[in-house]
Each structure stands twice: as C-alpha cells, then as structure tokens.
Residue, then its C-alpha position, 0 to 999 in steps of 0.5 A: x743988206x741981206x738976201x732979197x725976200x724972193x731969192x730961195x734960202x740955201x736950204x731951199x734949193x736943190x743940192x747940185x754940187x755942178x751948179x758952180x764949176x769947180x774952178x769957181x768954187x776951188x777960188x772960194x776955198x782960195x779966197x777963205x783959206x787965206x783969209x783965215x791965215x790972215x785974220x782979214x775977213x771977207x765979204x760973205x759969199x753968199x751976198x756975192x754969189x747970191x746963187x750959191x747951193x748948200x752943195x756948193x759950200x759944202x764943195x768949198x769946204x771939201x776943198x780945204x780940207x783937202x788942201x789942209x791934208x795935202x800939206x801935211x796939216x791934221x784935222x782939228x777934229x778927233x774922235x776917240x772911243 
C-alpha cells in the first residue's frame, strides 16, 4: 500500500527542517543505522510517518553521517581533482 492519492508528495511540501523535533528525527537515524548494521530492513519511513518533509529526511540523513564521523568512520564518498 502506498501513500493515499490526497496526501502531498515529498517534494511538494514546504522544506521546515523543525516540522519533526529533533528527538524524533535522531530515533529515525537511529532506527536506519542500525538497520544498516544488521542487513535487517525496516518499514518505510515515509508509509509511518506519512508527514514527513524532505527536510526531514535530509535531517535524517545529517544525523548519521554525523554519528559516523564522530565514531572515527570516513565517508565513502571522495572526491579528487
């Protein structure tokens, strides 16, 4: 099941990085990061949390990479020239 036909798509709503508080949001990055360390999917965020902006998950994903850094991890990504 998707997304009801009347709720607004990500991109379509206003980018408030505040909409979700930042506990909530850290429990998400939680949540994926663990995940990610144990191969064991989880629900999609966005059919949980219907509301959710794209400045939420782009929070989200600050958060962990955040984390990741902090724990002495580089990024995957380099750039070089």
């Amino acid at each position: 099941m998707g997304r009801p036909s009347d709720a607004p798509r990500l991109q379509d709503r206003s980018p408030d990085p505040t909409f979700h508080g930042e506990q909530v949001l850290a429990g998400l990055a939680g949540e994926l990061a663990q995940a990610a360390r144990s191969g064991v999917p989880v629900p999609l965020l966005s059919e949980r949390f219907p509301d959710l902006t794209l400045a939420d998950a782009y929070r989200v994903q600050q958060i962990n990479i955040q984390r990741r850094a902090a724990a002495g991890n580089r990024s995957p990504v380099t750039r070089s020239g």
